[in-house]
C-alpha positions as CSV (number, residue, x, y, z in Angstrom):
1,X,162.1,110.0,-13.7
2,X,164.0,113.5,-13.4
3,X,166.4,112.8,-16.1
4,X,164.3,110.8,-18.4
5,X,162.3,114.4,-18.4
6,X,165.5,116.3,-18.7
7,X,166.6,114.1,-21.7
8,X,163.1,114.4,-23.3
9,X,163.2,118.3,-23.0
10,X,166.8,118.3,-24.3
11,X,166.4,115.9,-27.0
12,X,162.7,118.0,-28.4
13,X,165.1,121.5,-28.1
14,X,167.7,119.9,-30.5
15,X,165.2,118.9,-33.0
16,X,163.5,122.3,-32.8
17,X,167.1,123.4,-33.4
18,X,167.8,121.8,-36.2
19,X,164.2,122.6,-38.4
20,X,165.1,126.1,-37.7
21,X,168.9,125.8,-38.9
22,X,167.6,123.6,-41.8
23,X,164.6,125.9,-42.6
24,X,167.3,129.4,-42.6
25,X,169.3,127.3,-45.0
26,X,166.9,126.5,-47.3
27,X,166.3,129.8,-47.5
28,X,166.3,131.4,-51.1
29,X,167.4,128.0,-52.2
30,X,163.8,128.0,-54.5
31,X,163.9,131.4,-55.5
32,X,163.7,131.7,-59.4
33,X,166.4,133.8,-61.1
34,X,163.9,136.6,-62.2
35,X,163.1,137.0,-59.1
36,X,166.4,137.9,-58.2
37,X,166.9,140.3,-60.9
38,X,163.8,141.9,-59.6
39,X,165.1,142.1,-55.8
40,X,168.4,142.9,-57.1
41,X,167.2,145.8,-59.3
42,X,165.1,147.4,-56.0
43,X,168.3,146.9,-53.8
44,X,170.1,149.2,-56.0
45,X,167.7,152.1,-56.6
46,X,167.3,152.3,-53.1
47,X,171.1,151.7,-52.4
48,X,172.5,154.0,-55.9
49,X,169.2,156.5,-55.8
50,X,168.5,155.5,-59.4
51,X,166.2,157.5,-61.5
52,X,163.4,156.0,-63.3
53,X,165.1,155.6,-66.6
54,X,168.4,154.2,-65.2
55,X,166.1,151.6,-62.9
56,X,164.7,150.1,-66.3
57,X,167.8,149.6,-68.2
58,X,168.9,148.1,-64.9
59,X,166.5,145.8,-64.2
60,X,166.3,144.4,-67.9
61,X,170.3,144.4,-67.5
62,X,170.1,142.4,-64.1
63,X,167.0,140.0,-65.8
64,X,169.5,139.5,-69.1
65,X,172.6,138.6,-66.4
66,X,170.4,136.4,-64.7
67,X,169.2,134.6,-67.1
68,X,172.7,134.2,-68.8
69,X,173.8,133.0,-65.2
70,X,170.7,130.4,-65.7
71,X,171.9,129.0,-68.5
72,X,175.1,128.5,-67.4
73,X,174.4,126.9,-64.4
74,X,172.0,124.7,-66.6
75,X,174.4,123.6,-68.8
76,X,175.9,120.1,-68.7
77,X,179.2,121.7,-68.8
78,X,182.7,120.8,-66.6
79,X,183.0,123.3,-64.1
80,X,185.9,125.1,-64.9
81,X,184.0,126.0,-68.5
82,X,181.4,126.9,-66.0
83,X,183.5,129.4,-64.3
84,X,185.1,131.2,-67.3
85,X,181.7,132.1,-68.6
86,X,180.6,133.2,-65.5
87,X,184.0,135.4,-65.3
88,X,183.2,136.5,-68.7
89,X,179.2,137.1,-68.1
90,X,180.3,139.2,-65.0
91,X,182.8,141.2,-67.1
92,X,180.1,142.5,-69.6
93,X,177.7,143.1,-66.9
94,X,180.0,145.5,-65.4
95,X,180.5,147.1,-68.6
96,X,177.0,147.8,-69.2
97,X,176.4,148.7,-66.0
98,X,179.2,151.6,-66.2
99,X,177.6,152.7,-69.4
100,X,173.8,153.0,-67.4
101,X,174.9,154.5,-63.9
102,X,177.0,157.9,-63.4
103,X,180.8,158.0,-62.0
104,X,179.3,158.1,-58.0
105,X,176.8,155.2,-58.6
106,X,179.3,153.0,-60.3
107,X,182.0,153.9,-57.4
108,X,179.2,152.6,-55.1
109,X,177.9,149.4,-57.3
110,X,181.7,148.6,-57.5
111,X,182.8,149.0,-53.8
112,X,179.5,146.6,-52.8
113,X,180.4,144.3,-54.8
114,X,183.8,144.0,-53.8
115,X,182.8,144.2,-50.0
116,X,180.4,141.2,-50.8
117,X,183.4,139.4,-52.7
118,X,185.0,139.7,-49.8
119,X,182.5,138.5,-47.6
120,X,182.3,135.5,-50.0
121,X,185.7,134.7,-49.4
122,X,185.9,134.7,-45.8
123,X,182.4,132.1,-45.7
124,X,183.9,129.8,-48.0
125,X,187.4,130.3,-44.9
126,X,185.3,129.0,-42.5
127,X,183.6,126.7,-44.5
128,X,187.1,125.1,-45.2
């Protein structure tokens, strides 16, 4: 009688378990691309102290790049095509974002996004 409880308890905690591990996963999975411009664009005024000039060329900068991402993620392309427009998208943003932010912010915009490149990279290690 014990264990049969014991096994019911254990076996209703692992299911619990896995709806939460499924549900943080799913996370963001549904989010629409302008809607990551949007929380993109507020993560850097807060994080590069835009003014209110720079935070509009930003945000239609980040809504252009996402939408170009869209596309390309879209497209019924092979994936190495895939990749070299994503390289090449991710080139020109950079540009324009140089033009749009001062020397310090683009120091900053540039170190974050290495530091999550890097963070990248050492998910997809222990993905492996």
């Amino acid at each position: 009688m014990k264990i049969t409880i014991v096994k019911s308890i254990a076996t209703t905690f692992a299911f619990m378990l896995f709806l939460t591990v499924s549900s943080f996963a799913q996370k963001g999975k549904n989010i629409s691309f302008e809607d990551r411009a949007e929380k993109r664009t507020e993560k850097m005024v807060k994080h590069l102290a835009l003014d209110v000039t720079q935070e509009s060329q930003v945000a239609a900068i980040n809504l252009d790049y996402a939408n170009q991402l869209a596309d390309i993620r879209d497209a019924d392309t092979p994936r190495e095509e895939k990749k070299a427009a994503i390289v090449a998208i991710k080139k020109s943003y950079n540009a324009e974002m140089e033009d749009v932010l001062n020397e310090e912010q683009f120091a900053k915009f540039r170190k974050a996004q290495l530091k999550r490149k890097r963070g990248k990279g050492e998910r997809e290690i222990r993905r492996g």
